[in-house]
TINU-385449 format. One record per residue: x, y, z of N, C-alpha, C in turn. Coordinates in steps of 0.2 Angstrom, whole numbers, plus 5000, padded with zeros to 4 digits. Example, Ala and Ser with C-alpha at 12.3 -4.5 7.8 and 13.67 -1.06 7.14 Angstrom:
// TINU-385449
506649725039506249785039506649845039506449895035506849955036506450005039
END
This chain:
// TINU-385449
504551784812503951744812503451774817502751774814502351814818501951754824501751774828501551754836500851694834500551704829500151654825500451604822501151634818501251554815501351504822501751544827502251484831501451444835501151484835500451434838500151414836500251394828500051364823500451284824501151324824501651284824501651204832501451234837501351234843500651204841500351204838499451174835499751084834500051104829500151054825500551004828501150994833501550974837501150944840500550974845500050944850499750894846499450904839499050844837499350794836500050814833500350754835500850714840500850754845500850714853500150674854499750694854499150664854499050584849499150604844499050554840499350484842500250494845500450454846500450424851500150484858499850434864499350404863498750414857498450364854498550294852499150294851499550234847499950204852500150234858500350204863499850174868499450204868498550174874498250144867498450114863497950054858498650004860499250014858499949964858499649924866499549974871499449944878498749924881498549904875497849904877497649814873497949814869498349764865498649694872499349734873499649694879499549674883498749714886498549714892497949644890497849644884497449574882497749534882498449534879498649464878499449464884499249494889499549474899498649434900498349484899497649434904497649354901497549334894497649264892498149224895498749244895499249204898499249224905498849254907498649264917499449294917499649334914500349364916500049434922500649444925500449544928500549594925500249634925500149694922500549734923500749754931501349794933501749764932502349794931503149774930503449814930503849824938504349874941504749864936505049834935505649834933505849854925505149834922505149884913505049954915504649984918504350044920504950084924505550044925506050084928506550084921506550014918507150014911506750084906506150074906505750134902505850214903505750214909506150284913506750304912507050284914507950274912508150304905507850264901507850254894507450334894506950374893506650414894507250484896507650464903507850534904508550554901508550474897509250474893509050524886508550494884508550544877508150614877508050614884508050704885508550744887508950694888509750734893510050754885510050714878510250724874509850774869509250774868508850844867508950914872509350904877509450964881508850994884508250944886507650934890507950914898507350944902507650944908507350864908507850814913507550744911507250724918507250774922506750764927505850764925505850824921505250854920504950814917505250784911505250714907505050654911505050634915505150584918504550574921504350654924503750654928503150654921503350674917502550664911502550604910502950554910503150504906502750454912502950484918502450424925501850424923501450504921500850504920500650454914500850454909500750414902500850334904501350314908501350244910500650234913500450274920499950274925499450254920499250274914498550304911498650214905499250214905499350144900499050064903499350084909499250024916498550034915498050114918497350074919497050054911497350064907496950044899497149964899497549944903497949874902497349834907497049874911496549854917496649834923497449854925497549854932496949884938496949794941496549814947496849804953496549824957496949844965496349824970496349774973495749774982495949814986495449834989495749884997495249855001495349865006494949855015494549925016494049955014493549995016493050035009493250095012492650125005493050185004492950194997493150244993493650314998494250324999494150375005494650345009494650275008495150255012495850265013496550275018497050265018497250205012496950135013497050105010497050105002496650135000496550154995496950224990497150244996497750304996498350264994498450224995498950204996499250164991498650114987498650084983498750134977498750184977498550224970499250284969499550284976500150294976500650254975500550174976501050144971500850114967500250114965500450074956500150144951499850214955499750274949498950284953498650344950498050374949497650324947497750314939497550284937496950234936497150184943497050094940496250114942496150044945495450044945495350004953495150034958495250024966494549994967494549934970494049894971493749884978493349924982493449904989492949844990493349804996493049755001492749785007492549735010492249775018492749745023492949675022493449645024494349655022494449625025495249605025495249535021494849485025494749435020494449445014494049465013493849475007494449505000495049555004495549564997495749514997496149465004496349395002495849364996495449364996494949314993495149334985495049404985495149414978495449404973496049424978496649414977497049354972496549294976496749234980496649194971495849234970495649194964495549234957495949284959496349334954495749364951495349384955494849424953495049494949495549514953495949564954496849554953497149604951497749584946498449574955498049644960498349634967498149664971498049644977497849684984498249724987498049764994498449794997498149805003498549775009498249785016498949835020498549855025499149885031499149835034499949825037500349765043500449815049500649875048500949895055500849985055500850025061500750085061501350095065501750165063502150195069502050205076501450205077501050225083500650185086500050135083499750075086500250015086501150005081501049935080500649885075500849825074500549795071499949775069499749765064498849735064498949675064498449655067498449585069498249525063497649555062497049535057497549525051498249595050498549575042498849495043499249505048499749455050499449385049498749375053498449315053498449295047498249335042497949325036498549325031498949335032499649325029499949245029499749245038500149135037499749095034498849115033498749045031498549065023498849115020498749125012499449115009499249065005499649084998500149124993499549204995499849264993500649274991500749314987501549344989501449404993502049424996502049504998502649524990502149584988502549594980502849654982502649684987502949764988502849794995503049834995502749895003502749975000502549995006502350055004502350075011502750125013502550195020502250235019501550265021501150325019501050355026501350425025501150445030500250485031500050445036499250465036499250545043498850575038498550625042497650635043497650625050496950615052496450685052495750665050495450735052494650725055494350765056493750755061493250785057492850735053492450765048491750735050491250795049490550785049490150815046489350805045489050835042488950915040488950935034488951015038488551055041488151015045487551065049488051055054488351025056488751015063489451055066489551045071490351095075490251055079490951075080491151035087491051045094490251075093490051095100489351025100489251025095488650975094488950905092489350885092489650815092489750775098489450735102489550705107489650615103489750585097490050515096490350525090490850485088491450485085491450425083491550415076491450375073492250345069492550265068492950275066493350205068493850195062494250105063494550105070494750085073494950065079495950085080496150085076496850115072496750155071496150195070496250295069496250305075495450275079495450305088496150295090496550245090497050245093497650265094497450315086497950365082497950435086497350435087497150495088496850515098497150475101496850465109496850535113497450575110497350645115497050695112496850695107496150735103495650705104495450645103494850625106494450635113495350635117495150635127494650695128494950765126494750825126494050835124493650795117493050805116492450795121492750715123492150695129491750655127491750625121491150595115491250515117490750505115490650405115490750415108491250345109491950335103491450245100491350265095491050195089491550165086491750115088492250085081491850065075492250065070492050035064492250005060492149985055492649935049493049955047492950035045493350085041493350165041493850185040493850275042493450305035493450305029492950305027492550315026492350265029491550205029491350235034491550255040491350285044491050375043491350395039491050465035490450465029490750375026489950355022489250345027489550315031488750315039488550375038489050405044488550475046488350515039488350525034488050575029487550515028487750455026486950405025486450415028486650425032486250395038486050495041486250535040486150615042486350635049486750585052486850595059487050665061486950685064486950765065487450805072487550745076487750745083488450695082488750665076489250635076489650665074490350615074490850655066491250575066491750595061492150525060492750555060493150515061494050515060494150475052494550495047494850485040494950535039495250515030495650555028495450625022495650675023495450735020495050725014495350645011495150615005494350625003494350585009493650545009493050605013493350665016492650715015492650735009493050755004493050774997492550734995492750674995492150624991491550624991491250644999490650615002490250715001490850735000490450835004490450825010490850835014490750835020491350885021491050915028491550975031492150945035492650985035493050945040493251005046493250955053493151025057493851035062494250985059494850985063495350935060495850975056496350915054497050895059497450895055498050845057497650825067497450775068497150775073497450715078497850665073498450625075498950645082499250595086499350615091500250635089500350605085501150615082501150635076501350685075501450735066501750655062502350615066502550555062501950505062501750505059501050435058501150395053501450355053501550325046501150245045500950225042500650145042501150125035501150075037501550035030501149985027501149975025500749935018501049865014500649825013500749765009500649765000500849764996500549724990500649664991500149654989499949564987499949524981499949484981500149444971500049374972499749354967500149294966500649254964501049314960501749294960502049324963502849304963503149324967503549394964503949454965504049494961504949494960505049514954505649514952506449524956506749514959507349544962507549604959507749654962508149704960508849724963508949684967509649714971509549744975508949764978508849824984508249794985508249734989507449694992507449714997506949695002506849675007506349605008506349565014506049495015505649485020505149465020504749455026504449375027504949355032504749265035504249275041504049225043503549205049503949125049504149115056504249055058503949045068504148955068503948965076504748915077504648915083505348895086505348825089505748795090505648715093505748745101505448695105505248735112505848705117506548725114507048685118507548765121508148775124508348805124508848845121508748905117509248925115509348915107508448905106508348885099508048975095507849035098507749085094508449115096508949085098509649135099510049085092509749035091510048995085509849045078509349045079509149065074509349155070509349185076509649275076510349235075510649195074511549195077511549165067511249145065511049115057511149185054510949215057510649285051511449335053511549355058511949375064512749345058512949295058513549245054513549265047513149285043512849285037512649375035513049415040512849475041512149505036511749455040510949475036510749535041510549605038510449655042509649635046509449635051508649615053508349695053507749705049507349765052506649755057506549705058505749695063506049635064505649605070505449555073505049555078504449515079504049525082503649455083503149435089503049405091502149395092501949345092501449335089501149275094500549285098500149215098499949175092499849085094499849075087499049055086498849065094498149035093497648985093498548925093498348875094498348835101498648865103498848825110498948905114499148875120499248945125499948935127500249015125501049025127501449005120501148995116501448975108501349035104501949055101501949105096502249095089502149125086502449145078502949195079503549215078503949245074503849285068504049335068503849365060504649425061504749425054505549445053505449485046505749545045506149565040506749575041507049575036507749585033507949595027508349635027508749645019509049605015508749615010508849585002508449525000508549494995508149434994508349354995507749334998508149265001508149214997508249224989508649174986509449204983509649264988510449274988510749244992511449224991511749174995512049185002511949245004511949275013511049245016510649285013509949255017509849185015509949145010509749075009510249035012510849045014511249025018510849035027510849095029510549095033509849045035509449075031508949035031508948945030509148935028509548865028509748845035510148855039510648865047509748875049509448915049508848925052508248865056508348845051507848775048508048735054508748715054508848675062508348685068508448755069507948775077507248795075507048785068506248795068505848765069505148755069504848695068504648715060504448775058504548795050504548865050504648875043504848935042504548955035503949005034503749045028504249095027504349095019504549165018503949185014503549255017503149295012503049325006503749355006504049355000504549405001504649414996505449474995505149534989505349594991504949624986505549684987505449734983505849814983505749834991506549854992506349894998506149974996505449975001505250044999505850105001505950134996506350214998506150265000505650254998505350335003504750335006504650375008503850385014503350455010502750415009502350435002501650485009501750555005500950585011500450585006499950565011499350535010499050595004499250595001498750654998498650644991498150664988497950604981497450694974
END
């Protein structure tokens, strides 16, 4: 057979891939109407893993490598979800970690909505503007966010997922600019603090901001010429802008972890994780009551951490994760024994524990 037919042949195969991911982006385009009528979710770990599975099976028996399968086959889901109209809130502009991050776990794809706020994803969220949000809780190097936390006890919300992203910072300005002409520095308050022993050395007056970003959207708006900002390689790509100095983080390890948010609550899989906020009765030997619950019931603890509540002075919140889900009968036992020494107890939700730590790159 001559080198024309097999490209003929190889023609003809393509149209009909094509045709059929046609018939699969109209089937899901279909479902994704009729999830919005019934206010169902759009994403579902749990299909999109049975669907994989299923996928690298009947490659292994074609004698396909079922890796290679698996990864076109994430692409074709990704692109189904955004025809289905998966939307995501973030906290800044276009550019953002936040929005890195949200598109590392639910796909490329979807359709990333920024807020200027933190409240604001709540809000969305809250009135299903949006299918789910995504804020950061905590960085390996500043600690917790406050602002997430706060906004976590008094919503509704679920926590449907997590995510680890490792962020890597860069020092990005106009490009008439160098870093001989830079005297202020633009940027959220958790980059500067990401970034304090590469800042020290410039000598610049430091601007906080809303967003790392948002902070590279100013100065090119605005043509500031004697600035720069800290964010992510992402976001000079976006804007055209130069970058004049990367990985600029104080710790190559840089990781912030990340919330998804929902309305509902998300599936058990056998491999959770949980996250409660409670406060404690003000007697003695009431938060050793409550570690000695979890402790009895060998509930593994991964954080605990301690919280002004805001309301009074020397009163705090608790906030907890742990392993698996708390309607198993090790943490709901626990959690029950707990109830004695609290004055209450939220659980924010139980979602997949993340397995790996996702680099910021898109």
């Amino acid at each position: 057979m001559k080198m024309d037919q097999f490209r003929q042949q190889i023609d003809c195969v393509d149209e009909q891939i094509v045709a059929l991911l046609g018939r699969r982006l109209a089937i899901c385009r279909n479902l994704g109407a009729v999830k919005n009528r019934q206010g169902l979710t759009i994403q579902d770990k749990q299909r999109e893993a049975h669907v994989l599975d299923s996928i690298r099976e009947m490659a292994r028996k074609e004698g396909i490598d079922a890796e290679e399968v698996s990864n076109i086959y994430g692409h074709i889901i990704a692109a189904c979800k955004n025809i289905q109209g998966l939307t995501v809130a973030f906290q800044g502009e276009f550019g953002a970690f936040s929005e890195i991050a949200a598109r590392a776990f639910f796909g490329p794809s979807i359709e990333a909505i920024p807020f200027e706020t933190l409240e604001g994803v709540f809000n969305a969220t809250s009135n299903i503007e949006v299918h789910y949000g995504i804020i950061p809780v905590e960085n390996s190097l500043e600690g917790s966010i406050d602002a997430s936390y706060d906004l976590l006890l008094g919503s509704d919300l679920k926590v449907y997922g997590e995510l680890e992203l490792k962020v890597s910072h860069c020092l990005i300005s106009n490009r008439e600019a160098n870093l001989s002409t830079i005297n202020k520095i633009y940027s959220h308050p958790q980059a500067l603090g990401q970034c304090q022993a590469f800042i020290k050395h410039l000598n610049c007056q430091i601007i906080p901001t809303y967003d790392t970003a948002g902070s590279v959207k100013y100065i090119k708006d605005n043509k500031i010429k004697d600035g720069a900002a800290i964010a992510s390689s992402r976001a000079a790509d976006i804007y055209d802008m130069a970058i004049l100095a990367g990985d600029i983080q104080d710790n190559p390890d840089n990781y912030t972890r990340f919330f998804i948010l929902a309305k509902e609550a998300a599936v058990a899989t056998g491999d959770d994780k949980t996250s409660v906020v409670f406060a404690v009765k003000h007697t003695p030997g009431t938060l050793s009551g409550i570690l000695s619950a979890f402790a009895d019931e060998k509930v593994n603890l991964t954080k605990l951490e301690s919280r002004p509540t805001r309301r009074k002075p020397w009163e705090y919140n608790f906030y907890m994760d742990f392993e698996g889900h708390y309607l198993e009968p090790g943490p709901a036992r626990a959690l029950q024994m707990a109830e004695e020494f609290a004055i209450y107890i939220k659980v924010l939700g139980s979602y997949p524990r993340s397995k790996e730590r996702i680099q910021a790159i898109l």
